[in-house]
SEGUDREN-95312 format. One record per residue (C-alpha): residue number from 1; residue in three letters; chain; z, y, x. Coordinates in steps of 0.05 Angstrom, whole numbers, m for minus. Each point is the difference from the previous one (the first is absolute). Layout:
% residues N
nr: NUM rest: ala kette: A up: Z north: Y east: X
...
//
This chain:
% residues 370
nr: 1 rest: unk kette: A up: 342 north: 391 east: m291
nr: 2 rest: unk kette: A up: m14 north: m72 east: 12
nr: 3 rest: unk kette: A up: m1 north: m28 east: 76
nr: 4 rest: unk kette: A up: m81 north: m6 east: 24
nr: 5 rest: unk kette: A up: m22 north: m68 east: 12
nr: 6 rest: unk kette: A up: 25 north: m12 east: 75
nr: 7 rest: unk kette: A up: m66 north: 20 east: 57
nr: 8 rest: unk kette: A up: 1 north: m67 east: 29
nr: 9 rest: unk kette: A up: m11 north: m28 east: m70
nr: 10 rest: unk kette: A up: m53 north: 40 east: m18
nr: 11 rest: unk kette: A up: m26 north: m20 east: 79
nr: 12 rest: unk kette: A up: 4 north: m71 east: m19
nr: 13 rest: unk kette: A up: m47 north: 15 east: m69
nr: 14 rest: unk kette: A up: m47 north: 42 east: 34
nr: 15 rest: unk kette: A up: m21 north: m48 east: 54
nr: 16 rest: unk kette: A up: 2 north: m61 east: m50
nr: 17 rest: unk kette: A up: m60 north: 43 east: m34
nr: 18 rest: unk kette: A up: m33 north: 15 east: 62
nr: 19 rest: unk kette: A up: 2 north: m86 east: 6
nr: 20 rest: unk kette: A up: m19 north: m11 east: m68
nr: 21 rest: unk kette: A up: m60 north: 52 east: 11
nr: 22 rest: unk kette: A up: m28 north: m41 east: 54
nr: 23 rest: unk kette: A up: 15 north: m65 east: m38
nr: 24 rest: unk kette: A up: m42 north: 33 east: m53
nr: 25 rest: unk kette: A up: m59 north: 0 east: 38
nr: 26 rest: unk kette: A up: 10 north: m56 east: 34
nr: 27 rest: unk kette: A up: 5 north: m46 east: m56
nr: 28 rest: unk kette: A up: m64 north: 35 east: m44
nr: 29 rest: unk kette: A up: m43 north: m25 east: 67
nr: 30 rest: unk kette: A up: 24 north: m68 east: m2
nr: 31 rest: unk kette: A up: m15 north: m7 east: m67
nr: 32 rest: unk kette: A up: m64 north: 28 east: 21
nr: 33 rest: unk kette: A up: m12 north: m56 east: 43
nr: 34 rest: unk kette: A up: 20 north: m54 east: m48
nr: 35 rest: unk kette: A up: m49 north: 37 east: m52
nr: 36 rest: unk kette: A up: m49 north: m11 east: 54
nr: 37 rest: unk kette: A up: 12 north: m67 east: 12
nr: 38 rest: unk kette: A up: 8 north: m27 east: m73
nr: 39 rest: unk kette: A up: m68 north: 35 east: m18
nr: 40 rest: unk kette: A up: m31 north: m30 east: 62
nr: 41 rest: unk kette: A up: 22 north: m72 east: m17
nr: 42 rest: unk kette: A up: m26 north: 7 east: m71
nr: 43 rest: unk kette: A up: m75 north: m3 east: 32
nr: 44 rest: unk kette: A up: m1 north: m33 east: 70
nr: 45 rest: unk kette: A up: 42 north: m27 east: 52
nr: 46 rest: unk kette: A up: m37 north: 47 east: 55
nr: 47 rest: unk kette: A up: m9 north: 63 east: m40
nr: 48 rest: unk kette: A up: 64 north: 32 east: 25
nr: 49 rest: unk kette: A up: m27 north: 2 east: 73
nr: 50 rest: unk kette: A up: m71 north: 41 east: m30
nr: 51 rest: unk kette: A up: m5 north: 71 east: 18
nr: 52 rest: unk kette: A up: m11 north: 29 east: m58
nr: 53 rest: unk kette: A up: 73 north: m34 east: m26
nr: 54 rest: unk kette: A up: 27 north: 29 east: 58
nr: 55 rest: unk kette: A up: m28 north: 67 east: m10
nr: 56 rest: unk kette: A up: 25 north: 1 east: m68
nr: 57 rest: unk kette: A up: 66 north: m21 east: 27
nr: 58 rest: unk kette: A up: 7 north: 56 east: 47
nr: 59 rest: unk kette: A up: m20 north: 55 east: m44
nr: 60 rest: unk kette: A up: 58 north: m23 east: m51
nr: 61 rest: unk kette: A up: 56 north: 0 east: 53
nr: 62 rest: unk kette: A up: m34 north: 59 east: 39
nr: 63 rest: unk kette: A up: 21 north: 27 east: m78
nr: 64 rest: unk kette: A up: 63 north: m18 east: 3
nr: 65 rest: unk kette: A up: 16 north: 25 east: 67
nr: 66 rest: unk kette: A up: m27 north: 65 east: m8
nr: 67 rest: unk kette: A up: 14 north: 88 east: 3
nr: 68 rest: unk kette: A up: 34 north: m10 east: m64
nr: 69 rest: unk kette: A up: 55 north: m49 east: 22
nr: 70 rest: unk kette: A up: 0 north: 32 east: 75
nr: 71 rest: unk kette: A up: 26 north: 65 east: m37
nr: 72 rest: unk kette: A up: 39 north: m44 east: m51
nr: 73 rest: unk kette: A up: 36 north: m30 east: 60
nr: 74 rest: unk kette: A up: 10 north: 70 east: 27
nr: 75 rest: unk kette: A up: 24 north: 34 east: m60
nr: 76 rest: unk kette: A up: 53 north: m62 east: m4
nr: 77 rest: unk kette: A up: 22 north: 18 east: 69
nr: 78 rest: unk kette: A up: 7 north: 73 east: m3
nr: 79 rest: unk kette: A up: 44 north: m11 east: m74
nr: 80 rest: unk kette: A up: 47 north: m46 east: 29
nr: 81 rest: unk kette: A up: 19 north: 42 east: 66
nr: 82 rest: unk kette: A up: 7 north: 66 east: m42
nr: 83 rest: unk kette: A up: 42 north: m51 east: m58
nr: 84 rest: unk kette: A up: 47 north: m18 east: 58
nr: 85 rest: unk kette: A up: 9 north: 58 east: 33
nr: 86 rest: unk kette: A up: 17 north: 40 east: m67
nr: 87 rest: unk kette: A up: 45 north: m55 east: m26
nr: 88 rest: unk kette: A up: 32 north: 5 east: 71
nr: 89 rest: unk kette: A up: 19 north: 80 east: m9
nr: 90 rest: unk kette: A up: 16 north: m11 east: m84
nr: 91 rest: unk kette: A up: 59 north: m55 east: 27
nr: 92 rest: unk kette: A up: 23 north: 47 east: 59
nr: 93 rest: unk kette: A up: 2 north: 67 east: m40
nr: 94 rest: unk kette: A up: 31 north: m49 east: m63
nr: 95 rest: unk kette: A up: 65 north: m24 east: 43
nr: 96 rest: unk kette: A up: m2 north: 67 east: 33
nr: 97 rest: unk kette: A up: 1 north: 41 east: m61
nr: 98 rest: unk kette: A up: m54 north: 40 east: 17
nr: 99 rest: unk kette: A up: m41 north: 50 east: m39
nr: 100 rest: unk kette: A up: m75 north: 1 east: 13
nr: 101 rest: unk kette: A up: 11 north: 70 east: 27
nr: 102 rest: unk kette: A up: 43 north: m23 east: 51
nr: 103 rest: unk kette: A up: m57 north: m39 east: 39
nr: 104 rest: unk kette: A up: m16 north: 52 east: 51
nr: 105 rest: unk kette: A up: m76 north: 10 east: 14
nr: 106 rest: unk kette: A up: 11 north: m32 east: 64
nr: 107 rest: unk kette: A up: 24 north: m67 east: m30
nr: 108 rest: unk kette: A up: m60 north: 4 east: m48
nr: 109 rest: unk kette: A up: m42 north: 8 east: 65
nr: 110 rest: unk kette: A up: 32 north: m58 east: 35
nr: 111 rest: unk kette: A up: m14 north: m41 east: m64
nr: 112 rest: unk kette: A up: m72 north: 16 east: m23
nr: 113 rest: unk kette: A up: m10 north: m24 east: 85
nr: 114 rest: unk kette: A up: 38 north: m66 east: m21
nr: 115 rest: unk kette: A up: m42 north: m25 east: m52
nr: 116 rest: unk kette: A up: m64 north: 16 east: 47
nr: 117 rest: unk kette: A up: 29 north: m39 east: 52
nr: 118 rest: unk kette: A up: 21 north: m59 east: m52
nr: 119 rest: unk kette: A up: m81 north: m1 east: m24
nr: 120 rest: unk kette: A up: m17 north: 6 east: 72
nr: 121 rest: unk kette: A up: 44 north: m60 east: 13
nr: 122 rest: unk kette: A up: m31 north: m42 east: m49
nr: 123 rest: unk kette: A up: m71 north: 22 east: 13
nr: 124 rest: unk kette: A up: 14 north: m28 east: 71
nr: 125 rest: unk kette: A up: 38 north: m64 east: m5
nr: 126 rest: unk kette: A up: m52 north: m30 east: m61
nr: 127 rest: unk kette: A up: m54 north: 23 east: 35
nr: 128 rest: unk kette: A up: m66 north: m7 east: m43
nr: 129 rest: unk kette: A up: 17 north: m65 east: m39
nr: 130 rest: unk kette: A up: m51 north: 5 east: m54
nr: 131 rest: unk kette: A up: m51 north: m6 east: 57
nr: 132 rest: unk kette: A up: 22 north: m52 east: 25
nr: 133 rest: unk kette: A up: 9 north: m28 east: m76
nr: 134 rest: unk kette: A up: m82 north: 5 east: 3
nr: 135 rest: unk kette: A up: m3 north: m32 east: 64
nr: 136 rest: unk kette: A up: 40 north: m52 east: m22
nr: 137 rest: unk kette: A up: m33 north: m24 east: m52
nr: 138 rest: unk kette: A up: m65 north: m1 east: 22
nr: 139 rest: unk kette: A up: 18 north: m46 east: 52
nr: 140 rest: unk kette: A up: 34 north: m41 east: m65
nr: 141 rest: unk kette: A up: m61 north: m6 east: m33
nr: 142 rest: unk kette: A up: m45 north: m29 east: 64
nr: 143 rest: unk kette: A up: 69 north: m53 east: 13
nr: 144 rest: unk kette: A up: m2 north: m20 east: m72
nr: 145 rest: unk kette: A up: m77 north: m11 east: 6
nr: 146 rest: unk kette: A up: 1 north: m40 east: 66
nr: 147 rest: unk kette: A up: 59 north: m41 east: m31
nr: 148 rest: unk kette: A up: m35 north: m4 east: m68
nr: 149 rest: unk kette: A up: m73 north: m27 east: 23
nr: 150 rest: unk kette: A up: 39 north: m54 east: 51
nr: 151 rest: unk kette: A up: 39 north: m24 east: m62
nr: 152 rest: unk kette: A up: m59 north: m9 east: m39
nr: 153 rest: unk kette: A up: m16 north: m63 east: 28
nr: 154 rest: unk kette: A up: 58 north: m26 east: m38
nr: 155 rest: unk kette: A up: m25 north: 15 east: m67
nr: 156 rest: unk kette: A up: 17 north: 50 east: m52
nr: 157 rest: unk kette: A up: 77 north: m13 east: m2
nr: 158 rest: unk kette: A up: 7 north: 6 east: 78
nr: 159 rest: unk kette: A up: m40 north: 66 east: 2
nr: 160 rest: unk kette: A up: 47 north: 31 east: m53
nr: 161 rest: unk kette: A up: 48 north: m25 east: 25
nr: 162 rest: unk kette: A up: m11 north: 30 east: 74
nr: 163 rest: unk kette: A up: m24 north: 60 east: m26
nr: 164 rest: unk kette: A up: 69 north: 7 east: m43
nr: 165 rest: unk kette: A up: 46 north: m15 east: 52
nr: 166 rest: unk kette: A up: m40 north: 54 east: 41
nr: 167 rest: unk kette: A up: 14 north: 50 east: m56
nr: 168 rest: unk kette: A up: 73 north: m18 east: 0
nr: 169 rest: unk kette: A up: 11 north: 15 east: 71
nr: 170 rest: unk kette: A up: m22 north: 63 east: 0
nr: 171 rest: unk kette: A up: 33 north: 11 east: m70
nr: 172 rest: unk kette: A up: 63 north: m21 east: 33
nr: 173 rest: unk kette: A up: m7 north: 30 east: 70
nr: 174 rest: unk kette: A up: m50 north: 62 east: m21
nr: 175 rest: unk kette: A up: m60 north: 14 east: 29
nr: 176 rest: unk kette: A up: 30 north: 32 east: 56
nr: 177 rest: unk kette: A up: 59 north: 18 east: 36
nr: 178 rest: unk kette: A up: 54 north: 8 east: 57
nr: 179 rest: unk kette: A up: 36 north: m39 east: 54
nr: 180 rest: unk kette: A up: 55 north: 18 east: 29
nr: 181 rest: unk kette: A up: 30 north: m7 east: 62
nr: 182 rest: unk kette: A up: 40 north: m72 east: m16
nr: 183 rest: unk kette: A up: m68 north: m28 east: m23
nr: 184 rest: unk kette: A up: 17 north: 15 east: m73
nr: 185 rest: unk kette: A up: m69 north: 16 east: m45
nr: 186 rest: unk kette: A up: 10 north: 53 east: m51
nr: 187 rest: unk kette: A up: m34 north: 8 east: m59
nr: 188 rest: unk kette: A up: m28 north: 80 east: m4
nr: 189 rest: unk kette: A up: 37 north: 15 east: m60
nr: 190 rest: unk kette: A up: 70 north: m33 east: 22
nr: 191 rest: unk kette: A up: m14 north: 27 east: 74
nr: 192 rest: unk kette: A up: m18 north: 79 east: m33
nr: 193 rest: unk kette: A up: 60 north: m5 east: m47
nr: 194 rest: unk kette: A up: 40 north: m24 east: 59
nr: 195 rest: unk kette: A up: m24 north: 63 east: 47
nr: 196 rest: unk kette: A up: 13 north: 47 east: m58
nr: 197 rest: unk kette: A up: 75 north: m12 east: m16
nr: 198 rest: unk kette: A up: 12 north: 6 east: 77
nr: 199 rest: unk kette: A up: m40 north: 65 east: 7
nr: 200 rest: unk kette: A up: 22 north: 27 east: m75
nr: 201 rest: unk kette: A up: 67 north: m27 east: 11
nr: 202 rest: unk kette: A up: 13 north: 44 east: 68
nr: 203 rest: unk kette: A up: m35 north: 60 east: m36
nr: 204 rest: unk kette: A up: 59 north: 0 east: m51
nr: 205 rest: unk kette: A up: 39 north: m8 east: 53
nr: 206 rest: unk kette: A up: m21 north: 60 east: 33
nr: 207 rest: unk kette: A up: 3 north: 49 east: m62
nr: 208 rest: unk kette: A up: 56 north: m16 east: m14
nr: 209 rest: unk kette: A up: 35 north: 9 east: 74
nr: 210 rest: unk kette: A up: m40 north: 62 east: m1
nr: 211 rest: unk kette: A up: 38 north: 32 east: m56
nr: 212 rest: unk kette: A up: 71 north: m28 east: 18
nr: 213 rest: unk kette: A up: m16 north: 39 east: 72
nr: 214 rest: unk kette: A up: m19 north: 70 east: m30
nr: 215 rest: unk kette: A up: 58 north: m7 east: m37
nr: 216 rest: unk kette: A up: 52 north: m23 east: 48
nr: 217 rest: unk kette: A up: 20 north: m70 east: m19
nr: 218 rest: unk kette: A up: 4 north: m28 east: 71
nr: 219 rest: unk kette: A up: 13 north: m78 east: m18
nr: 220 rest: unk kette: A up: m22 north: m36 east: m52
nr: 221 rest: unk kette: A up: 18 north: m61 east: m48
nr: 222 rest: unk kette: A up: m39 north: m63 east: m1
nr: 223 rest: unk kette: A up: m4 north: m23 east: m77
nr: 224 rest: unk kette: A up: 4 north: m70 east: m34
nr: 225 rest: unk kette: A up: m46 north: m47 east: m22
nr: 226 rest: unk kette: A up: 10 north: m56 east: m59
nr: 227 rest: unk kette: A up: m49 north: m42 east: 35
nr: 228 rest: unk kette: A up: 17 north: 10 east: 80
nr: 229 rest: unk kette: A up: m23 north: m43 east: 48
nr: 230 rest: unk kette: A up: 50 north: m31 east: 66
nr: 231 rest: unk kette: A up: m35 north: 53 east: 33
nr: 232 rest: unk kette: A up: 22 north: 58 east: m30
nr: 233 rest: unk kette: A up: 60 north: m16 east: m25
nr: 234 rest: unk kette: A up: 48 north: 17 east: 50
nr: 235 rest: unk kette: A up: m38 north: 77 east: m4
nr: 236 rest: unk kette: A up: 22 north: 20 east: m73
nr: 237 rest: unk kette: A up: 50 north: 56 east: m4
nr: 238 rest: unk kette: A up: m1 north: 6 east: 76
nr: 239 rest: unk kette: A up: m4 north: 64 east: 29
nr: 240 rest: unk kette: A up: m66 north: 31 east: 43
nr: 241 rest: unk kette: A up: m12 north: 65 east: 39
nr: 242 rest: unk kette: A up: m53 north: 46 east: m3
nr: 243 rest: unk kette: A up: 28 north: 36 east: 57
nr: 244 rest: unk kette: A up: 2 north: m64 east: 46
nr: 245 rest: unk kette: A up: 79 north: 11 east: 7
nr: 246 rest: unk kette: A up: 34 north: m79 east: m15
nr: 247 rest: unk kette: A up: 65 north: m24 east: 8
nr: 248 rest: unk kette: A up: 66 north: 28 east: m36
nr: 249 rest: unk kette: A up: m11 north: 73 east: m26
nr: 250 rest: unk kette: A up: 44 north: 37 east: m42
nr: 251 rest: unk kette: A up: m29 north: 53 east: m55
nr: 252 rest: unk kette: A up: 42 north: 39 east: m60
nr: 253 rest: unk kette: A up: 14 north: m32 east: m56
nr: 254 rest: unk kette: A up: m50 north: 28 east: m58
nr: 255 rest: unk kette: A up: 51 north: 22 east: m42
nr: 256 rest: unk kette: A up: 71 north: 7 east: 29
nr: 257 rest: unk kette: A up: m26 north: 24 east: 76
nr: 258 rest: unk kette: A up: 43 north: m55 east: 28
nr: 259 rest: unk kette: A up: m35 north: m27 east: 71
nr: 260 rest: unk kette: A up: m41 north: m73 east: m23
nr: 261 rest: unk kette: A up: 2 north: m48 east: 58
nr: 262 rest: unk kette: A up: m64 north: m51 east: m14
nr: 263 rest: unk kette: A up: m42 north: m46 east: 52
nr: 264 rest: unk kette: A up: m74 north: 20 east: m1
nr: 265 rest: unk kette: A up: m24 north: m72 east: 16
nr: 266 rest: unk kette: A up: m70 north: 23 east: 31
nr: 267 rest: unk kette: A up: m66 north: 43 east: m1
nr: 268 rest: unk kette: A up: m59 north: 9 east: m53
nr: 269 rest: unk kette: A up: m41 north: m31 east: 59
nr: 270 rest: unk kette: A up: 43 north: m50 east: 22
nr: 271 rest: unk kette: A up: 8 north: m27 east: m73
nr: 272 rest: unk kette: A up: m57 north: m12 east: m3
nr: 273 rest: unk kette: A up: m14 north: m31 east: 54
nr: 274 rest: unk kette: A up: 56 north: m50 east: m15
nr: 275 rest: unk kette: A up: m46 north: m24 east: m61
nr: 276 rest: unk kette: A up: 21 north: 44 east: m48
nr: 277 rest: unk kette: A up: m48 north: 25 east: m52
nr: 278 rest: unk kette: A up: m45 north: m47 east: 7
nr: 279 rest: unk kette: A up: m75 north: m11 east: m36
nr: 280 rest: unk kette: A up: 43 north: m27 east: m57
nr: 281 rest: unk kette: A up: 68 north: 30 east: 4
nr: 282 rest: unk kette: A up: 23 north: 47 east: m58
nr: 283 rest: unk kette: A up: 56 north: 48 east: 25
nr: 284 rest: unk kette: A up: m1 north: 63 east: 12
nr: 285 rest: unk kette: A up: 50 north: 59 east: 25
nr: 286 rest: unk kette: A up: 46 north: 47 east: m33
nr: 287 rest: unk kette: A up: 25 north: 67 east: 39
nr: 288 rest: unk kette: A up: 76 north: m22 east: 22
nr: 289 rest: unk kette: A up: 43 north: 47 east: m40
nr: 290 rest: unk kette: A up: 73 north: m7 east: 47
nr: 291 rest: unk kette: A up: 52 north: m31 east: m47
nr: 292 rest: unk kette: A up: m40 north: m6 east: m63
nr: 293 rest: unk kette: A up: m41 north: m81 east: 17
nr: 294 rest: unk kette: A up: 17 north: m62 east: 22
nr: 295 rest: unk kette: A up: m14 north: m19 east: 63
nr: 296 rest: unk kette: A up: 37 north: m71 east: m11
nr: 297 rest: unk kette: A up: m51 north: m64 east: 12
nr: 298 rest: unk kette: A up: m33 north: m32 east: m58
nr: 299 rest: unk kette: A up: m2 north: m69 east: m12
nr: 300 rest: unk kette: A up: m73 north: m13 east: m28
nr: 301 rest: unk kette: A up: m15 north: m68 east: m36
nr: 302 rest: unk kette: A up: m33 north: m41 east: 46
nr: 303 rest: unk kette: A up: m28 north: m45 east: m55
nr: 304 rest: unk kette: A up: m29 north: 61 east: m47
nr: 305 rest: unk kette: A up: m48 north: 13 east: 65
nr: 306 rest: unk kette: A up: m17 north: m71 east: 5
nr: 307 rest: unk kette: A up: m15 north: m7 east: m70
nr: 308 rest: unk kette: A up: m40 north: 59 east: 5
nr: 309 rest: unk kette: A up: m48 north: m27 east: 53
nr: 310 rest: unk kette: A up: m7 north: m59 east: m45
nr: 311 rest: unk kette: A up: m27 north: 48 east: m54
nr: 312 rest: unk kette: A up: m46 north: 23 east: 48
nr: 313 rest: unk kette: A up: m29 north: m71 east: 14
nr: 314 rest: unk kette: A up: m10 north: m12 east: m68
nr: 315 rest: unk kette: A up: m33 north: 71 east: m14
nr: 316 rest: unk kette: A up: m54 north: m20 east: 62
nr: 317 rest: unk kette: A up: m8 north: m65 east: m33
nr: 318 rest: unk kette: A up: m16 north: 20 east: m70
nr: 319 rest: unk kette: A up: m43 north: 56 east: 28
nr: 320 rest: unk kette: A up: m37 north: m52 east: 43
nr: 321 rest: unk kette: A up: m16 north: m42 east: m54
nr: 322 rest: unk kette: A up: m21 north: 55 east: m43
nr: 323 rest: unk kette: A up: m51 north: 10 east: 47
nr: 324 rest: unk kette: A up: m33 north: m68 east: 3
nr: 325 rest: unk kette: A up: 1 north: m3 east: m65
nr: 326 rest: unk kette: A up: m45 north: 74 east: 9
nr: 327 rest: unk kette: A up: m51 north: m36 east: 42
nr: 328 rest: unk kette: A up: m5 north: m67 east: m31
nr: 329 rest: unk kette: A up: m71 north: m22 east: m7
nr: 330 rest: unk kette: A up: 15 north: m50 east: m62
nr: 331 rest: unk kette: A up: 50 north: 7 east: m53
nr: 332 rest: unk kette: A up: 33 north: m67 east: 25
nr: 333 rest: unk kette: A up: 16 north: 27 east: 53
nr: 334 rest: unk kette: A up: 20 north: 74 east: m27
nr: 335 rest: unk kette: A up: 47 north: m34 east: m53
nr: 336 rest: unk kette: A up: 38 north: m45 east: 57
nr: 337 rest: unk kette: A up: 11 north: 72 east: 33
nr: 338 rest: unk kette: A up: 30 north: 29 east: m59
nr: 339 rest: unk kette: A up: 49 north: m59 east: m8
nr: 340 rest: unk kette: A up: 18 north: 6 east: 70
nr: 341 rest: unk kette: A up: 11 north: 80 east: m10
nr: 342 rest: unk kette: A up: 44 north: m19 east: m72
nr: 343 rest: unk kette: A up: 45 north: m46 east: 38
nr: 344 rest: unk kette: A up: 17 north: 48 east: 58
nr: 345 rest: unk kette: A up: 12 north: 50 east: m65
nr: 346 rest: unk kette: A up: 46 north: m39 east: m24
nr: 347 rest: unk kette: A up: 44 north: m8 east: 56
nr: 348 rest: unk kette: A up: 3 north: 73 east: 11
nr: 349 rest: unk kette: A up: 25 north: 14 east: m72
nr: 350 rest: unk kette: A up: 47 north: m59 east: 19
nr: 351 rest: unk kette: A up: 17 north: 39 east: 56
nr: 352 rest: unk kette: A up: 21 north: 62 east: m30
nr: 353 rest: unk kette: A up: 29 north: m25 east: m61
nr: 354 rest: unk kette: A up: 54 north: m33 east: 45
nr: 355 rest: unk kette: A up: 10 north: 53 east: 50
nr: 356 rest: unk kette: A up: 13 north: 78 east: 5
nr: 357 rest: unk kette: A up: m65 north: 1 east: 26
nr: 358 rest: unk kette: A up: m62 north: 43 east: m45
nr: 359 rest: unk kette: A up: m64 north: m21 east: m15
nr: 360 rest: unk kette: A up: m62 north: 39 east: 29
nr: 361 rest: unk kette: A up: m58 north: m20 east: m41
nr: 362 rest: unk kette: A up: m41 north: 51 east: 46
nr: 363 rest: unk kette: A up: 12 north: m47 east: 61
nr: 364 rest: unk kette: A up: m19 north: m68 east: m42
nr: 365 rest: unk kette: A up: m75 north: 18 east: m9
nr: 366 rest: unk kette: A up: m61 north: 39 east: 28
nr: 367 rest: unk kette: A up: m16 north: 66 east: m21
nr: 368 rest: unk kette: A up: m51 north: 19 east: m49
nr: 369 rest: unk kette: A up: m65 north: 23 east: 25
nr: 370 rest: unk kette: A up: m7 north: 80 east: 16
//
């Protein structure tokens, strides 16, 4: 039987869809609006502050923003906290051994509760972001206006080109979004996808603590990553307790019985609230069988993760530029985009080719439309 896909990667996947969801409709209403302006300018420089513009305006985003993607946004959330909660019992009962009739009824109990409590989670921390979304984006449309009717004093190329460096901000910055405490402005998507690997992240966490408890496993083994950050590098193969006991225990060996003398470095808890597992960080935790891991520190390549953040960059960039190239309101302008979005491209295939690093064509371009 082959090894399941590891709960904290599946945690990762599930809240990039839950970000990619809202990016979705996020980008279909700015391309709303630059439909709205581009057939505006095509008659008169004031017709995109007329009513009857605007009203067709609103009923196309009110469209957009609808029951059907409210319950597409809720379907996404319920999938991915029962995806992570299952993949969290398939890897315990995997390095356990276990046979599905060996999950008692009460570990099925405490489970089915998890993956309520993981949708709960996310319901919470997004809040109602397609709301907002609408919002958003009518308040877009009346900036746009004001800044398109004072640039028409300039003439045709000043209005266009107001109204497309309007466009462009909120193509770049979305319609709407959070700030956090340090001032930083998230976009909804980034901010959502950001929520959901801390909420989905602990959720896998949780079933998988949950099982390792039923069963006895006391202490557990923090795992490796090929990409680990300074911050959770000194973590991987250290040990953790479930039962809050730290400090030097000594267990029988698996096999021979002999007494195993190892240093439980801290808590669940208080790893965690050293920085480990993270919005972005990718271990996860094995049940500590005495005498049968290593418990011996890694020694992570500090330039992999650094090269890895670089892929990142260039994945936001060519993502970015896709999008401009989405709202242009002249093919000029649309075919400079693409250029821009082809040269960041290229240095990510550059990239990889180079490096052990692997291409993710998902994360270099917006999804299709649902």
């Amino acid at each position: 039987m082959a090894e399941p896909v590891r709960p904290l990667v599946i945690s990762q996947q599930a809240a990039w869809e839950i970000g990619q969801y809202l990016f979705d409709v996020e980008t279909q209403l700015v391309q709303a609006l630059a439909y709205a302006y581009q057939h505006g300018q095509a008659r008169d420089a004031y017709i995109v502050g007329r009513a009857e513009m605007y009203a067709d305006f609103h009923n196309r985003v009110a469209d957009l923003t609808g029951d059907q993607q409210q319950r597409g946004l809720a379907a996404v959330l319920e999938r991915a906290a029962r995806a992570v909660i299952e993949a969290g019992l398939a890897q315990s009962s995997y390095q356990l051994k276990l046979a599905p009739n060996q999950i008692t009824e009460f570990t099925q109990h405490r489970l089915a509760g998890l993956v309520w409590e993981a949708n709960h989670g996310l319901i919470e921390g997004l809040g109602d972001p397609i709301g907002a979304m609408l919002r958003g984006i009518q308040d877009a449309y009346r900036q746009v206006a004001t800044e398109t009717i004072a640039a028409a004093a300039a003439g045709q190329t000043g209005r266009r080109q107001a109204t497309q460096q309007a466009i462009n901000r909120y193509a770049d910055l979305g319609v709407t979004g959070f700030t956090t405490k340090d001032g930083k402005r998230w976009r909804t998507d980034t901010y959502a996808e950001m929520t959901a690997r801390t909420t989905l992240g602990r959720a896998a966490l949780h079933a998988a603590t949950t099982l390792f408890t039923d069963f006895g496993y006391p202490v557990v083994r923090v795992t490796t990553s090929p990409e680990t950050c300074p911050l959770c590098a000194p973590w991987e193969h250290q040990l953790l307790a479930l039962d809050g006991i730290t400090g030097k225990r000594t267990f029988d060996h698996a096999v021979t019985g002999k007494p195993v003398t190892v240093n439980v470095k801290a808590t669940i808890r208080e790893a965690q609230e050293a920085g480990l597992w993270h919005p972005n960080c990718r271990h996860g935790i094995d049940a500590y069988i005495p005498g049968m891991q290593s418990t011996a520190p890694t020694k992570p390549d500090p330039r992999l993760y650094e090269l890895s953040q670089q892929q990142r960059y260039l994945e936001r960039q060519a993502r970015k530029w896709e999008r401009r190239r989405d709202v242009a309101l002249s093919e000029e302008v649309a075919q400079a985009a693409d250029q821009r979005r082809q040269a960041y491209l290229a240095r990510i295939r550059a990239l990889t080719n180079t490096t052990r690093l692997k291409r993710k064509p998902e994360r270099e371009t917006t999804p299709l439309p649902r």
